[in-house]
KERO-558117 format. One record per residue (C-alpha): x, y negated, z negated; residue in one letter. Coordinates in steps of 0.5 Angstrom, whole numbers. Layout:
BEGIN
((X,Y,Z),"a"),
...
This chain:
BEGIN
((0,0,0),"x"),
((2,-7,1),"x"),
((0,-11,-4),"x"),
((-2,-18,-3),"x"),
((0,-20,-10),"x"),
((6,-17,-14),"x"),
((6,-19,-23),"x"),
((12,-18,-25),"x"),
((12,-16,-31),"x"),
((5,-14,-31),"x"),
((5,-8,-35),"x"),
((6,-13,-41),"x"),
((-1,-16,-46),"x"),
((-2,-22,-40),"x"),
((1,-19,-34),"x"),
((-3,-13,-34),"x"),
((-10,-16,-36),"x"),
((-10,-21,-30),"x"),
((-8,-16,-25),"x"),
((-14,-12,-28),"x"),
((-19,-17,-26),"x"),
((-15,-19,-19),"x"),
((-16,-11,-17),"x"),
((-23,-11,-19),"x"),
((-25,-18,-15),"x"),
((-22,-13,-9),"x"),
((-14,-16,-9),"x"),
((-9,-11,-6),"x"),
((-5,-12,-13),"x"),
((2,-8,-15),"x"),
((4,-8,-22),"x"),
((12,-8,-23),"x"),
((15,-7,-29),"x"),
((21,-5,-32),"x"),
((18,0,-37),"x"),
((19,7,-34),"x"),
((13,10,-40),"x"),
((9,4,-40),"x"),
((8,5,-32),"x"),
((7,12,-33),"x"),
((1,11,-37),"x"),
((-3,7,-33),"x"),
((-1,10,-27),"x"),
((-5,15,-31),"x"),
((-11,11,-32),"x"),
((-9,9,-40),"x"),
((-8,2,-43),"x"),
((-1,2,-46),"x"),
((-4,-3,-52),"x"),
((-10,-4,-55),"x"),
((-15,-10,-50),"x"),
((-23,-9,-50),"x"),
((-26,-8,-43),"x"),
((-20,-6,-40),"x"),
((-19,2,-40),"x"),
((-25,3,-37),"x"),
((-23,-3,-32),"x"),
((-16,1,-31),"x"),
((-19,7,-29),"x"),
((-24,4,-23),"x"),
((-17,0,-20),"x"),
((-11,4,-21),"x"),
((-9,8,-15),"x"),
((-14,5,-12),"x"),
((-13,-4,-12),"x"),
((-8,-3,-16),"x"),
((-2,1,-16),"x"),
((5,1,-20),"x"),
((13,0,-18),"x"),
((19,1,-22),"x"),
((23,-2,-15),"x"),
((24,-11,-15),"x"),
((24,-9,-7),"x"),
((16,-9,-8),"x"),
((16,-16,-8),"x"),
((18,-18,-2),"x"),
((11,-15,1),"x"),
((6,-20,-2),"x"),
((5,-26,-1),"x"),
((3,-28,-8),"x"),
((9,-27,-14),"x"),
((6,-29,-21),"x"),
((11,-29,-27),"x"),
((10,-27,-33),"x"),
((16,-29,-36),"x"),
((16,-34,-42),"x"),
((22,-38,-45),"x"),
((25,-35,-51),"x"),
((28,-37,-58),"x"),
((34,-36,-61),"x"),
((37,-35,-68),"x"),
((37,-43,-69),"x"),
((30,-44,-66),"x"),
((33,-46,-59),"x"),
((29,-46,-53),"x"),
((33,-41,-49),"x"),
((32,-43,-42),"x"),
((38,-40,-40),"x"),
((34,-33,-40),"x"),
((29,-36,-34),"x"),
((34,-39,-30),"x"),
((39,-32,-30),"x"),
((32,-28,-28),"x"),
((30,-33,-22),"x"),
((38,-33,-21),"x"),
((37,-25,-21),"x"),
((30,-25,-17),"x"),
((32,-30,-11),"x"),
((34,-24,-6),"x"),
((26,-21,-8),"x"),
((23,-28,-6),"x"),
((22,-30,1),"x"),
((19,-37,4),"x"),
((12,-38,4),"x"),
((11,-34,-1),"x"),
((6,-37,-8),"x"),
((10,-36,-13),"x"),
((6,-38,-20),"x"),
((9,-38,-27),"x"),
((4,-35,-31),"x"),
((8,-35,-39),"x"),
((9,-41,-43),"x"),
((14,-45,-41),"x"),
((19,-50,-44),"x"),
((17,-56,-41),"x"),
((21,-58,-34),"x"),
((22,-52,-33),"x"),
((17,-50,-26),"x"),
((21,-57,-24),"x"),
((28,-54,-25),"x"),
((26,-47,-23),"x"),
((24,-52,-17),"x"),
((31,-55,-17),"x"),
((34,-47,-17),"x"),
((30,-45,-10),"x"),
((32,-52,-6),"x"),
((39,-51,-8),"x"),
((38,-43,-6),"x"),
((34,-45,1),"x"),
((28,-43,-1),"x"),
((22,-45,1),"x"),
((16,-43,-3),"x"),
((10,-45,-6),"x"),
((12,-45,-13),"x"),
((6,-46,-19),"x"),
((6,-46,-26),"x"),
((-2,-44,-28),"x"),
((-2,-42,-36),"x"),
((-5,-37,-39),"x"),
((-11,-39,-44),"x"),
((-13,-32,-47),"x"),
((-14,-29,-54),"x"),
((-10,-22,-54),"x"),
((-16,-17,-55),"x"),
((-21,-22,-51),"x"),
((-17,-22,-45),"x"),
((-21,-19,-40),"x"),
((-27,-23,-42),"x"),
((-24,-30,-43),"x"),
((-20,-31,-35),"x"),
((-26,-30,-32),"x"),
((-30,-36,-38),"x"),
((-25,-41,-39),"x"),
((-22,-46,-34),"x"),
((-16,-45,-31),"x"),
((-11,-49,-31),"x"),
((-7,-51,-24),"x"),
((0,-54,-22),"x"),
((5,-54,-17),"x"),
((11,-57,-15),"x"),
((8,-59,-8),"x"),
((1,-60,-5),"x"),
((0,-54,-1),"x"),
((3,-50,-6),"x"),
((-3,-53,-11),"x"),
((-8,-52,-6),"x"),
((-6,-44,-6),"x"),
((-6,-44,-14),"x"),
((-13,-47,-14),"x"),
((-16,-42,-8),"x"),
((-13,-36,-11),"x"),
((-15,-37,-18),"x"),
((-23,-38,-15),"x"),
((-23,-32,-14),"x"),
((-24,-31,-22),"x"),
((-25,-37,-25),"x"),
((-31,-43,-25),"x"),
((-28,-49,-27),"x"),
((-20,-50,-24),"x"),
((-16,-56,-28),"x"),
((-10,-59,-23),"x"),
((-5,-62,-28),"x"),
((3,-64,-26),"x"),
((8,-58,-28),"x"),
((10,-62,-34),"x"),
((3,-64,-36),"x"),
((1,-56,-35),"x"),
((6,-54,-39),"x"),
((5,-59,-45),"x"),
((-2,-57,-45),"x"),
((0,-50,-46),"x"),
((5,-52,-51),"x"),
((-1,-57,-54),"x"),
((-6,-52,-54),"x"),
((-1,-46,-58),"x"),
((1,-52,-63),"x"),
((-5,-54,-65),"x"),
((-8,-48,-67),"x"),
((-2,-46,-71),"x"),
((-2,-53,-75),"x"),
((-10,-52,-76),"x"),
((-9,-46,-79),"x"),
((-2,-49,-83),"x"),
((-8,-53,-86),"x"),
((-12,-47,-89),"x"),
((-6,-44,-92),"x"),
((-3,-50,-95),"x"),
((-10,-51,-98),"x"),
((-10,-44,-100),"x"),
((-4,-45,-104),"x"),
((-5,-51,-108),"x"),
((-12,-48,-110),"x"),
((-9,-41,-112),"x"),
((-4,-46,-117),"x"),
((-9,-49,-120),"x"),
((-13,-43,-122),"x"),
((-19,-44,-118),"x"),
((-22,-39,-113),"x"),
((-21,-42,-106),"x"),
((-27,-39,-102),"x"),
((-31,-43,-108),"x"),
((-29,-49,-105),"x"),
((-29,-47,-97),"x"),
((-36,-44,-98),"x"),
((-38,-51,-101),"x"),
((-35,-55,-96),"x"),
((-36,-51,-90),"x"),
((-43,-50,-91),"x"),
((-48,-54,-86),"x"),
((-43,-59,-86),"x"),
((-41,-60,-79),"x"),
((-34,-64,-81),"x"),
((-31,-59,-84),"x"),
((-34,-53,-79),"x"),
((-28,-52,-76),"x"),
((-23,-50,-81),"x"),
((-20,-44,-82),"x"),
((-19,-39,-87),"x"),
((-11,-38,-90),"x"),
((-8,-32,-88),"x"),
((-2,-29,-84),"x"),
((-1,-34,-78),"x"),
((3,-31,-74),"x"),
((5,-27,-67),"x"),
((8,-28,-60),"x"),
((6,-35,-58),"x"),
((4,-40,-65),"x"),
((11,-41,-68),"x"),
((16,-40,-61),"x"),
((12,-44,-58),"x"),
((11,-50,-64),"x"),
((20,-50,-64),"x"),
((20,-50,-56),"x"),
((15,-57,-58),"x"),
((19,-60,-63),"x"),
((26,-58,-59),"x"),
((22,-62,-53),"x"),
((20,-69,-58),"x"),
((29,-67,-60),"x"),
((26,-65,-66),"x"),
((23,-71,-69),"x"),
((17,-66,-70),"x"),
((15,-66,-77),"x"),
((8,-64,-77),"x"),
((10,-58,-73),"x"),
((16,-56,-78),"x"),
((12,-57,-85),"x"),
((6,-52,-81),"x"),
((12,-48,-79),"x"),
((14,-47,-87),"x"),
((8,-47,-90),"x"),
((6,-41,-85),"x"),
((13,-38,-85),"x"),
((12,-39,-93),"x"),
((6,-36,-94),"x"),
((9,-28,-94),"x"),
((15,-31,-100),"x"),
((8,-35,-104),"x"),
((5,-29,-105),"x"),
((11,-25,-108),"x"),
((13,-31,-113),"x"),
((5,-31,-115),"x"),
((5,-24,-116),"x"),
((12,-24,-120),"x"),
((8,-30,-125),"x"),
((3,-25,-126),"x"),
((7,-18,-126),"x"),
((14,-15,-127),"x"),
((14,-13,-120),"x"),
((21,-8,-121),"x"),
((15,-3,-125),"x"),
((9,-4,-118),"x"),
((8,0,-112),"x"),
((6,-5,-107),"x"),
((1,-3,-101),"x"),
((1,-7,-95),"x"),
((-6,-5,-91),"x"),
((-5,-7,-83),"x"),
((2,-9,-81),"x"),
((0,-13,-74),"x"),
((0,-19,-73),"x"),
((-7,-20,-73),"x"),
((-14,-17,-74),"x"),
((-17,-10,-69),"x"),
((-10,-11,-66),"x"),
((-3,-7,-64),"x"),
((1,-12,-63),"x"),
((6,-12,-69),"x"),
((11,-17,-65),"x"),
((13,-23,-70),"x"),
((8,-21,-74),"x"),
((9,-23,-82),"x"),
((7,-17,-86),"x"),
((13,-14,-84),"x"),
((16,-19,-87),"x"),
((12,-19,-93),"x"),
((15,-12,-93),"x"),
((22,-14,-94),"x"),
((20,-19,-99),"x"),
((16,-14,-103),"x"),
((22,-8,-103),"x"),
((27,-13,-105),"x"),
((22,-13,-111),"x"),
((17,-9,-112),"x"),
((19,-1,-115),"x"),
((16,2,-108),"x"),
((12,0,-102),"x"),
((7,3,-97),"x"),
((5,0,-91),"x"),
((-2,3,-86),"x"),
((-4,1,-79),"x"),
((-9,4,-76),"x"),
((-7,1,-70),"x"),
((0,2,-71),"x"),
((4,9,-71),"x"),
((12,8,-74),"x"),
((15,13,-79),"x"),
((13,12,-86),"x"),
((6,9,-85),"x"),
((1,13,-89),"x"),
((-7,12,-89),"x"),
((-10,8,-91),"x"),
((-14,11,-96),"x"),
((-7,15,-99),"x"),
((-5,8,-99),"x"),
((-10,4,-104),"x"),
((-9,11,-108),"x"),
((-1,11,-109),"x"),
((-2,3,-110),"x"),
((-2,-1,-117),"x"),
((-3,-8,-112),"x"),
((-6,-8,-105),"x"),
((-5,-14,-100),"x"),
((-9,-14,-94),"x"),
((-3,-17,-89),"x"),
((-9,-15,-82),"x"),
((-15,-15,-83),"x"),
((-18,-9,-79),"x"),
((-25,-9,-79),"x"),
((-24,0,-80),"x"),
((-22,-3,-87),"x"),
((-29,-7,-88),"x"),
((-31,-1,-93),"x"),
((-25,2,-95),"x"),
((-27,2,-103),"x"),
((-21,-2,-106),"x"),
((-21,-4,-114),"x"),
((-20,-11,-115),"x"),
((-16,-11,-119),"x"),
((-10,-8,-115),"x"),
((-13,-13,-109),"x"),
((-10,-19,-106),"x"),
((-15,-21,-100),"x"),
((-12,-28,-98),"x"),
((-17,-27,-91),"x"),
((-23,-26,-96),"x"),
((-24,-20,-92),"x"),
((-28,-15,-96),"x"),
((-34,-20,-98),"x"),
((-31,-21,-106),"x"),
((-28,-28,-108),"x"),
((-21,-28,-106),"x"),
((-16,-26,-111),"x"),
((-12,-30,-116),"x"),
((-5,-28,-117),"x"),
């Protein structure tokens, strides 16, 4: 099969759902990817993570509109390339572009002229114009675009066919071919600038994680105090639409929300102060926990449970997740600790129910909604989600 659309990287959480609903609209799409096992699954029809709606849509394509390729050679046949490379950060929370211009460095003999080829990941901001820089210093004429992705991990198959679609593009026509193949999904297209497309991604990433730094330093102060938070949040939640969209504390973390934050504040040239002050009260919150149990118990005598180590709820995602650094905080301290995901197979990890029976404390770190009737006792529980219905916990 010659396909018209290629994604490279296409068997990851963004690559692979979008080619999903590309082959379902009737598009010729080849997934490439370098994971030999990850490609053997879908091959076989099996989604490699968790994403609702998107096993069933699998088997209705594969082998069919979409196929899969180990070998770079396939890009050269389509006419649209789409990208699904990020920019990374290092040790020091630097932006490593470096990584993006070797990948284009080591792609440039798989594109050809007149080729579409659409960054889909969330970029450091200038980078579509340097990519662009790269391909006119190499003669090559493409369409190059940055059109972000906006969905929520888990909800991806839904959400790229409701929500508006960002476009961008170093040219003209290459704007134009953005906006005609993303019709083809999606209802409303939004044409920014490069720059302004990937601040509007950075943008949206920020401010959700200070949205939900807000909650979590409100959560602590309250906890200080000898108060039940959920007390307050109910009080000020309830019918009063200012407060409406104030979220609960919990975990905040995952692939995007704290990169994405450090790629802003090393844009603004670290004059970010409100995104440095979320970072540590979410990064915190695992070191919170563990110093407020410490005031309350010897924790060198106490086993510690921790009940769901993704980086979010009903999901298989453990990337930059902070149970597991609430884990390592915890066995720097307490006498054992047990960990559960029903999501997540690793060496160690017990069941769930073995977990709150071996456990003197129990912390919810994802709030699985298989947990919602799991009998835990209150007094071993700390639910700083409020997950299970009962006040949250003092420590």
């Amino acid at each position: 099969m010659k396909p018209e659309i290629v994604v490279i990287g296409g068997a990851g959480h963004v690559g692979l759902p979008l080619a999903l609903v590309f082959a379902d609209k009737g598009k010729k799409v080849g997934i490439y990817d370098i994971n030999q096992k990850t490609l053997g699954d879908i091959k076989k029809g099996r989604m490699p993570f968790k994403e609702e709606g998107a096993e069933s849509l699998l088997k209705k394509v594969i082998n069919k509109n979409l196929f899969t390729y180990s070998d770079p050679g396939i890009i050269k046949e389509a006419k649209i390339v789409i990208v699904v490379i990020g920019t990374p950060v290092d040790e020091h929370l630097n932006p490593e572009f470096a990584s993006i211009k070797k990948f284009f460095a080591d792609f440039i003999p798989y594109f050809r002229p007149g080729q579409t080829i659409i960054l889909r990941s969330t970029v450091y901001p200038g980078t579509t114009d340097k990519v662009a820089e790269l391909f006119k210093e190499k003669k090559l004429d493409a369409n190059l675009c940055f059109c972000p992705e906006r969905i929520a991990e888990g909800k991806a198959i839904k959400e790229i066919f409701e929500l508006p679609q960002i476009v961008s593009g170093t040219t003209k026509k290459a704007e134009e071919e953005a906006k005609k193949l993303f019709k083809v999904i999606c209802k409303d297209i939004l044409v920014l600038s490069p720059l302004a497309a990937e601040l509007s991604k950075l943008f949206t990433n920020v401010y959700r994680y200070i949205h939900f730094s807000i909650a979590n330093q409100f959560y602590m102060i309250t906890n200080d105090y000898g108060l039940d938070f959920y007390e307050i949040y109910n009080a000020m939640t309830y019918n009063y639409p200012r407060a409406r969209s104030l979220p609960r504390p919990g975990l905040t973390a995952g692939p995007c929300l704290f990169k994405d934050t450090m790629q802003l504040a090393a844009f603004n040239n670290y004059n970010f102060f409100l995104g440095h002050t979320a970072m540590l009260i979410n990064e915190g919150l695992p070191n919170y926990i563990v110093t407020s149990l410490k005031n309350k118990y010897d924790l060198s005598k106490k086993k510690i449970g921790i009940l769901g180590m993704a980086f979010k709820a009903n999901c298989d995602d453990k990337r930059e997740s902070l149970s597991y650094k609430l884990k390592k905080i915890c066995e720097m301290e307490a006498k054992q600790v047990h960990c559960s995901d029903v999501y997540i197979k690793e060496d160690g990890f017990i069941g769930a129910k073995e977990l709150v029976a071996k456990s003197d404390i129990v912390i919810i770190g994802a709030p699985h909604k298989e947990y919602k009737n799991l009998k835990i006792p209150k007094n071993k529980l700390i639910d700083i989600w409020n997950f299970v219905g009962t006040k949250s916990q003092r420590q």
